[in-house]
Each structure stands twice: as structure tokens, then as C-alpha cells.
C-alpha positions in Angstrom: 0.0 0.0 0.0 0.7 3.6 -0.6 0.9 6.4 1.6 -2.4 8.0 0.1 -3.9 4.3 0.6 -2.5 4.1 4.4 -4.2 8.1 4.7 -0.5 8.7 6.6 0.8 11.9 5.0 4.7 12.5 4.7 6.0 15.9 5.5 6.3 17.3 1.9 2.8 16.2 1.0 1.8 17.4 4.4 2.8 20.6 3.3 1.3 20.4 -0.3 -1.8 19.5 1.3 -1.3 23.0 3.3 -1.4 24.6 -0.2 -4.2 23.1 -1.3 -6.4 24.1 1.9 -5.4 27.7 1.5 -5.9 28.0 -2.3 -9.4 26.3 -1.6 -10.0 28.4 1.0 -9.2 31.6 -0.6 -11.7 29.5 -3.8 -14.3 29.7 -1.4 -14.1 33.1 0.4 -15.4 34.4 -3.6 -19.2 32.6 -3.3 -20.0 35.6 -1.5 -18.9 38.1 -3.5 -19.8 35.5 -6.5 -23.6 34.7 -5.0 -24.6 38.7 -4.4 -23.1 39.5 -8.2 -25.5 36.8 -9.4 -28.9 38.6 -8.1 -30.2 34.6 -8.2 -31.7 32.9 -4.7 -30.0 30.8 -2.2 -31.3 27.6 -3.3 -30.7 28.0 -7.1 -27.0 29.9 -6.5 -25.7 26.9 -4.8 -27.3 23.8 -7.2 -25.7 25.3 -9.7 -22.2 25.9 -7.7 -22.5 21.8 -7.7 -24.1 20.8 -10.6 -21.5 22.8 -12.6 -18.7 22.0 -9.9 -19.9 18.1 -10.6 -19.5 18.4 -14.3 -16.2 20.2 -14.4 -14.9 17.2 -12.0 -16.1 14.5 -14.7 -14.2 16.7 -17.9 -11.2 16.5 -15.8 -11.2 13.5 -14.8 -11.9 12.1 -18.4 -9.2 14.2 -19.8 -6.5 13.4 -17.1 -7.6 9.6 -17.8 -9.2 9.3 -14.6 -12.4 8.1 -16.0 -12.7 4.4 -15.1 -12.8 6.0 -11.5 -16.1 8.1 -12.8 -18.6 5.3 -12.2 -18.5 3.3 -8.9 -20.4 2.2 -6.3 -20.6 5.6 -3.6 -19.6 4.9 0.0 -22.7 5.9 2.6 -20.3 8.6 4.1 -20.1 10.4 0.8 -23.8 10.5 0.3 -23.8 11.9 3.4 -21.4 14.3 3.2 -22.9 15.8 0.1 -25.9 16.6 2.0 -24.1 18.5 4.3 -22.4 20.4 2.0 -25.4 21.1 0.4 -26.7 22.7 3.9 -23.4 24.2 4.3 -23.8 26.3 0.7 -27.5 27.2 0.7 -27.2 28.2 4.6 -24.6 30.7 4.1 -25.7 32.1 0.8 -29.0 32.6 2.6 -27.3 34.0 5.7 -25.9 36.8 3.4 -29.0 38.2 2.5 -29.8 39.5 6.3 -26.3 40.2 7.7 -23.5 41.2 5.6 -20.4 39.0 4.7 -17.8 39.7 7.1 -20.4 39.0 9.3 -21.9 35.5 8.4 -19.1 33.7 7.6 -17.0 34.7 11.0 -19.9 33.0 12.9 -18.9 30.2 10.3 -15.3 30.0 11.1 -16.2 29.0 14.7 -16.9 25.4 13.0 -13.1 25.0 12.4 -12.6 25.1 16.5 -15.6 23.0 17.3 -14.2 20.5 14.9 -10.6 20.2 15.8 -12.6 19.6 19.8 -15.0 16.7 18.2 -12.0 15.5 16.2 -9.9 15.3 19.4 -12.7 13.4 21.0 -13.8 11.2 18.6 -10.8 10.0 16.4 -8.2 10.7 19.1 -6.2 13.7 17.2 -3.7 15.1 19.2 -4.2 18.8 19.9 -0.1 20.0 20.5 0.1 23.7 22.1 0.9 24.5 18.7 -2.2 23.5 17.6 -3.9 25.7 20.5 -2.1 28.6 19.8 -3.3 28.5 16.2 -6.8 28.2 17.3 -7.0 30.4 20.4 -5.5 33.0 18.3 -8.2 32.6 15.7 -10.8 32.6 18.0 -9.6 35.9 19.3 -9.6 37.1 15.7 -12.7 36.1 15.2 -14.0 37.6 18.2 -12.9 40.9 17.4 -13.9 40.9 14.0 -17.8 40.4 15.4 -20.3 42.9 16.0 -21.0 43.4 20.3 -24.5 42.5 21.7 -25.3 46.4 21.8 -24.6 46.6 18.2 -27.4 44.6 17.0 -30.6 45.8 16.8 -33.6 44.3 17.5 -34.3 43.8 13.4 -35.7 40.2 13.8 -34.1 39.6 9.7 -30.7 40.1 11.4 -31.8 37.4 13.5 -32.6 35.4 11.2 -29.4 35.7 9.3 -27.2 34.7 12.4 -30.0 31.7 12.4 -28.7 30.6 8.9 -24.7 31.3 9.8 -25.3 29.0 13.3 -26.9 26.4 10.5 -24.4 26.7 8.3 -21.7 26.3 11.0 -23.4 23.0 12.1 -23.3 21.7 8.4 -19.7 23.0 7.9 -18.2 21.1 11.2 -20.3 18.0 9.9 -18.1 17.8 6.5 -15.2 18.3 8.0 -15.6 15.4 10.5 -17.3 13.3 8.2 -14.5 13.9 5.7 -11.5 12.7 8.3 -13.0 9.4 8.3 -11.2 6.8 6.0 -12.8 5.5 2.3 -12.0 3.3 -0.1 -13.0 6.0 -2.5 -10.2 7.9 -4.1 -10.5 12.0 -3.4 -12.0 12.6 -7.1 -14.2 10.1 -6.8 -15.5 11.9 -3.1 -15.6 14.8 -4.7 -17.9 13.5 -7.2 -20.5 12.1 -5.5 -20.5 14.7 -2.8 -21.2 17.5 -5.3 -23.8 14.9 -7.1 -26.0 14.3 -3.8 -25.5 18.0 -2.7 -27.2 19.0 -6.3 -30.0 16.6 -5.8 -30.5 17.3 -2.5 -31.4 21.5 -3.5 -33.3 20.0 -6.7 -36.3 20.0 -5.2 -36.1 23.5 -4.2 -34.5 25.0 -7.5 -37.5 23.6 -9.9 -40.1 23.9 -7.1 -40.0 27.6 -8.1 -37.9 28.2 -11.7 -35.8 30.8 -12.8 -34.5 31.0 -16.1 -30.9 32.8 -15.6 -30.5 35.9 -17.8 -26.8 35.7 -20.2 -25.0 37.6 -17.4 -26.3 35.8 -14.9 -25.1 32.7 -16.7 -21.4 33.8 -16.8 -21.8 34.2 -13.0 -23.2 31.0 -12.3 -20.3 29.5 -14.4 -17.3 31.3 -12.3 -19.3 30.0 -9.3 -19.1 26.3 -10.3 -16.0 26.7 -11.5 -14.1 28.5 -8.3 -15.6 27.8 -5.0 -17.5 24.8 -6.4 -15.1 22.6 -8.6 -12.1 23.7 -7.6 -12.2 24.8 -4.2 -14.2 21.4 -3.0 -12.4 19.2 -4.3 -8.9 21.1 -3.2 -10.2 20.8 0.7 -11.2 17.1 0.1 -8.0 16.0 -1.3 -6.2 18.2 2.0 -8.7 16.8 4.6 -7.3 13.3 3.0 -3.6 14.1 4.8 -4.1 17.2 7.4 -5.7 16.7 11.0 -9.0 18.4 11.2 -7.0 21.3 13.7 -4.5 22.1 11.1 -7.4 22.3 7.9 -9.5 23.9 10.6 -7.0 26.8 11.2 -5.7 27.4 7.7 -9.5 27.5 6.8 -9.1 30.6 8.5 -7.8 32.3 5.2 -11.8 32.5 4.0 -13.3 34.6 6.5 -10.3 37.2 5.3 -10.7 36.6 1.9 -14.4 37.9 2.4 -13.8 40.1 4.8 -11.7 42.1 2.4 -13.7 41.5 -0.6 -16.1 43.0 1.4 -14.5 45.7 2.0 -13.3 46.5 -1.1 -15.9 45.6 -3.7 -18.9 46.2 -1.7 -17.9 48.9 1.0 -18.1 47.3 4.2 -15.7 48.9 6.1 -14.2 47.9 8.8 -13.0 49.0 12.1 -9.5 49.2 13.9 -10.6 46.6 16.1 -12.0 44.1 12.6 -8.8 45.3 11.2 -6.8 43.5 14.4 -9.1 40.5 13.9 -8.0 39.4 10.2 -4.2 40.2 10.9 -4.9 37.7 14.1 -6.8 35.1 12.0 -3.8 35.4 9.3 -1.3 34.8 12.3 -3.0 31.5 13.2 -2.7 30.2 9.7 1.1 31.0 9.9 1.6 29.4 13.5 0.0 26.1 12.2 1.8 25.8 9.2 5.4 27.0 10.6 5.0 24.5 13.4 2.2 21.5 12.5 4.8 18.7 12.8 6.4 20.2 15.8 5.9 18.6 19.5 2.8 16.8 20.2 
């Protein structure tokens, strides 16, 4: 057996695999940006994301001769998997359209923490002080980049955005656990039935109500599918395959910046000092984890 096959990850493909999880974050810190360009709902934005994601994964696999590994039988944690990740994608496109982004996805990245804690429970992953550091520090980041109780107002659709971000959270923290359990199933192969069952699963919803993109819309749709669905999915699967969920949990970090400052730039959501100390800690944690993830345990 290989290493892939023994899921035991040597330190260079350790630290490719720490590439991989910050491209794929960075990938998926665009859906917001992405989903509010497209003017389309929650429900159709994300079908498409994996529909299109799904059919991009099957042209490259043909083309890089990976298609005897196209149809196979799927593993019961896959299926699963692509159900949350549907959840994941609808719940947070939803979120966005009560609280802004910087917003809704920080209450997102506190999945990342609460699944290096399960992860540590369940499959017996060593947290170092390294690993600590990392995620204290982006807990503090995120903490400062959030709004205060006495900032909120008693608008009940704020409410109901946070609602959607705590759902999403769930959803997020489920993939990522479900993910570190070991398959037979190569990561492509994952990949494709996880972006399948997440498409079927918002089928129901997309043609319940239909919406015939305009041309424009189209080209958005397509970018979405391409980046944070094709690309960025199957980036994080193939890095959950050889990272603890604590290290892929930090570095994940990278997305909540990413939006944060498109945010800020594109769409003019400014932020504070204090927000301003939150990404630069968040971007600290991802450096701590990757400088020392094979240091003491």
C-alpha cells in the first residue's frame, strides 16, 4: 500500500496539502462576492455551484484519464457528506442576505474550532500547544472581528441571518468530520459524489420555483461552479485526505479574510481598527499552524 492508501501523509505532502487548503480556502471566500453579483436565490446559487462543480470534476477526470474512476459504487459517508455540503452552501448564501459577509461567515469559522474539539474526542487527534495557539489565536480574531451584543438591533431579519450562519456552521463542522473518516473511494471520486448528492438534494427547491438565468447571470453561475464549487471542493477534500482536522480547521481561516476584504473592497463594508486586528490575528494563526504542524505533540 501507498501512503495515500494508508491516509499517513509524509512531511512534503503534508505541506502540499497545506497549499491546497489555503488556495481552496481563498476559492471559497469568492461565493459571496460570487452569489450577491449573481442577483439569483440561495437555493438556485448553490445547485448550480454543484451541478456545474460536478460536471467540471467528470471533464477533468476524463481528460486526465481518470475516468474508469467516474462510475462506482458511492460509500454511505459520501452521500452523506454531500448533504451537508449542500446545507453548508444554501445556509450561508441565505445568511448573506440579512447580515452582511464579514459577518456571516465569521460565525462560520467557529466550526473549524468545534471540529478540531470533536476530532480530538472522537478519532483521538492530538491537539499540540501548537495547535492551541493557532486556534486560540483565531478565536480571538474572530472575536474581534464580530459585531457586540449592543450593536445589533432588534431587526428580527438580522436574527434570522445569524440563524442561517449557526446552521451553516453545524453543516460545515459535519463535513469536516465526516471527511477525516477513511474511504475506499479515491478523493475525485468523493468529490464527485459529494457535489452529485448535494445537487440533488437542493433539486427540489430550485424547480419547485424556476428561474431561467439571464446571459450575465449565466457567466456568474459559471465562475461559481467553477471556483468555489469545482475547484475549491475538491482542493479541501484532497487536503482533509492528509491534514488533521486542527491544522485544515486553522488554515480555513484564510476564508473569513478573503471575504472580509472583498467586502470591504468591492462592496464597501468597512471595517474597524478593532476588525482590522481580527484578520491580521486570524492570518497569524494560519502562519503558527503551518510553521509548526509537525512540531511537538
Amino acid at each position: 500500500m501507498n501512503n495515500a492508501q494508508l491516509n499517513i501523509a509524509t512531511p512534503s505532502s503534508e505541506m502540499n496539502a497545506m497549499g491546497l487548503a489555503l488556495l481552496s480556502a481563498v476559492m471559497m471566500g469568492t461565493i459571496g462576492a460570487l452569489a450577491q453579483a449573481a442577483h439569483l436565490d440561495a437555493s438556485t446559487i448553490t445547485f448550480y455551484r454543484l451541478f456545474i462543480g460536478a460536471f467540471c470534476l467528470i471533464v477533468y477526470m476524463t481528460l486526465t484519464g481518470k475516468s474508469v474512476q467516474i462510475l462506482h459504487q458511492p460509500s454511505k459517508q459520501n452521500v452523506i457528506n454531500g448533504a451537508m455540503l449542500a446545507g453548508f452552501m444554501a445556509f450561508y448564501v441565505e445568511a448573506i442576505n440579512y447580515i452582511n459577509m464579514a459577518n456571516a461567515v465569521m460565525v462560520i469559522y467557529l466550526a473549524p474550532l468545534v471540529t478540531a474539539l470533536f476530532a480530538h474526542v472522537l478519532f483521538a487527534e492530538k491537539l499540540n500547544r501548537f495547535n492551541i495557539m493557532a486556534i486560540l489565536t483565531a478565536l480571538m480574531g474572530v472575536l474581534f472581528i464580530l459585531p457586540s451584543l449592543d450593536a445589533l438591533n432588534d431587526d428580527p431579519k438580522q436574527w434570522l441571518g445569524y440563524g442561517y450562519a449557526l446552521l451553516a456552521l453545524l453543516t460545515y463542522s459535519g463535513f469536516m468530520l465526516i471527511n477525516r473518516r477513511p474511504v475506499i473511494s479515491t478523493p475525485y471520486q468523493s468529490t464527485l459524489v459529494q457535489l452529485i448528492v448535494g445537487a440533488c438534494c437542493l433539486l427540489p427547491f430550485t424547480f419547485s420555483n424556476p428561474v431561467i438565468p439571464t446571459t450575465q447571470q449565466w457567466g456568474w453561475l459559471l465562475l461559481i461552479g467553477l471556483l468555489p464549487g469545482f475547484l475549491a471542493i475538491l482542493f479541501a477534500v484532497k487536503a482533509l485526505r492528509a491534514l488533521p482536522a486542527a491544522t485544515f480547521g486553522t488554515l480555513a481561516y484564510i476564508e473569513p479574510v478573503t471575504v472580509v476584504l472583498i467586502g470591504w473592497t468591492l462592496f464597501s463594508q468597512y471595517l474597524t481598527f478593532i476588525q482590522l486586528i481580527g484578520c491580521g490575528l486570524i492570518t497569524i494563526a494560519g502562519l503558527i499552524q503551518v510553521r509548526f504542524s509537525n512540531k511537538l505533540s
